[in-house]
N, C-alpha and C positions, 0 to 999 in steps of 0.2 A: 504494500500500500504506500503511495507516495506521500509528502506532506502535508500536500494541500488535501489530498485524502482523507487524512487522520483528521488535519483542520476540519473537514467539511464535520466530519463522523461525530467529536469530539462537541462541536456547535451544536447539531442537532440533539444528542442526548442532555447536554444542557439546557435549550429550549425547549426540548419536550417534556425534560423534567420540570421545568418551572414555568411555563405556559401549555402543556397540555398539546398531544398528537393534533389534533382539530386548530389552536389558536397557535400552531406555528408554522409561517408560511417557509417556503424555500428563499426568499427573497430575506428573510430574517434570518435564515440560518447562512446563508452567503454574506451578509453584512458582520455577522458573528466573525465566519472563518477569515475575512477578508481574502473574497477571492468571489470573481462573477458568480451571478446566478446561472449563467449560461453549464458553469463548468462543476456547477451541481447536474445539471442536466447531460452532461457528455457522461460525466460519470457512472450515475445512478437513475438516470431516465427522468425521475419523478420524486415525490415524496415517498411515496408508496416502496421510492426501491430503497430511498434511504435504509426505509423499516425494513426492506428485506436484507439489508446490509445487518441492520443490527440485530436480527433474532441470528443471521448466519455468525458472527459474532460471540454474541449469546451461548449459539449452542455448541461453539470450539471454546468458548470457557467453563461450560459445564463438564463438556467432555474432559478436560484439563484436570479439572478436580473428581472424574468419574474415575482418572484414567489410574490412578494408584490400587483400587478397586480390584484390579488382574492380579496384583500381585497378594492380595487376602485371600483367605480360605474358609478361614473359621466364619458359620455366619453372623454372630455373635458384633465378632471383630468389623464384619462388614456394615451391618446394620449399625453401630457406635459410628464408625467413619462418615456413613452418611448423615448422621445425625451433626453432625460434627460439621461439616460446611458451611451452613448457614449463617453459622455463629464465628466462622474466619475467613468469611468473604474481604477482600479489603473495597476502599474506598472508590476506585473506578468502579468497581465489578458491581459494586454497593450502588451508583448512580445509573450504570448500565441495568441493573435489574428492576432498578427501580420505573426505570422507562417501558425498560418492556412487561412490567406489571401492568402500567397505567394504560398502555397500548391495548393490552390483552383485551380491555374491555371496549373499544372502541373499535377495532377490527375483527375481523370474525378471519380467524388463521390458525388453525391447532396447532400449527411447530409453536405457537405461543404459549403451549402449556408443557412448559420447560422439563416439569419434575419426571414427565413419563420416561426420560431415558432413564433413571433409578428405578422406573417398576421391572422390570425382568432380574436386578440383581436381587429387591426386596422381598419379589415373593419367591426367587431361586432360595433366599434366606430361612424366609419364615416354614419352606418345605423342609428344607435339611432340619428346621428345630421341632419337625413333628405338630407343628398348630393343627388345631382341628380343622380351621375353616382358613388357610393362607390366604384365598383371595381377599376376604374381608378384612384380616389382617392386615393385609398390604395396602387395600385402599385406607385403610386408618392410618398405618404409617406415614402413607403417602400426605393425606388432610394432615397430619400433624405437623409434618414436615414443611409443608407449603405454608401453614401459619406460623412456624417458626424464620422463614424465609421472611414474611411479610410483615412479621414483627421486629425483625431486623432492619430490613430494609426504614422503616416508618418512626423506628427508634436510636438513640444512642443506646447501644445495650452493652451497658457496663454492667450488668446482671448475666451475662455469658454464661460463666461458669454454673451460676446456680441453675438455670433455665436446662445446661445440658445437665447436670447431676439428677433435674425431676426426671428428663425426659428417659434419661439411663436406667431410673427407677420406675418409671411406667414400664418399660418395654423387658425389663429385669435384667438390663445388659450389665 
């Protein structure tokens, strides 16, 4: 990705964080990056492909923090780690999720509903630990997790630590 690139990318999750997918035009996020509006359009067509820049984004920083995941076994050990994200996202990734949260609801796009690449490893988990009902299990894991994501995101959570200690004691990791 070039400069002006990152400029444009960097602009728009700005914008869209603090004025909303809807109340920001590309002509504002070109004023942002400084650099044409035209050369948001060679790049990314539209608004529309900004956002597909960012869930693609998005879903190679998920995969980043999926990607340690191959090297677990135990599912114990697994399910902690993914518990465990949320709460050490840093501050880009914090801004960036935060947008494509806000997005989620104003486009209609499932790759926007991030958390699905951890359901095949959660309920690969909850089978190896014998649960009776895994899938149910997993979609709770899953709702748990997603409001720990979005409590993050919406908070400073200097309460980290205790928040994963309850969640380690729900799930009896």
């Amino acid at each position: 990705m070039t400069e002006k690139e990152s400029s444009i990318i960097n602009s728009a999750i700005s914008l869209f964080a603090q004025d909303g997918y809807d109340g920001t035009s590309t002509l504002s996020i070109a004023k942002k990056a400084g650099v044409s509006e035209g050369l948001i359009f060679k790049h990314f067509k539209n608004k529309r492909g900004l956002v597909e820049k960012l869930i693609e984004i998005s879903e190679e920083k998920l995969e980043d923090m999926i990607s340690p995941l191959k090297e677990l076994s135990h599912p114990k050990v697994i399910l902690k780690y993914i518990l465990s994200i949320p709460l050490n996202i840093g501050q880009q990734e914090k801004k960036l999720f935060t947008v494509i949260y806000s997005i989620r609801w104003q486009i209609n796009d499932k790759r926007l509903d991030l958390l699905k690449l951890f359901e095949p490893k959660i309920l690969e988990s909850f089978k190896a630990l014998n649960h009776n009902d895994p899938i149910s299990e997993t979609r709770t894991f899953l709702m748990i997790l997603e409001g720990t994501f979005l409590y993050v995101l919406k908070n400073d959570s200097q309460d980290s630590l205790l928040i994963f200690d309850n969640l380690l004691e729900k799930f009896n990791l």
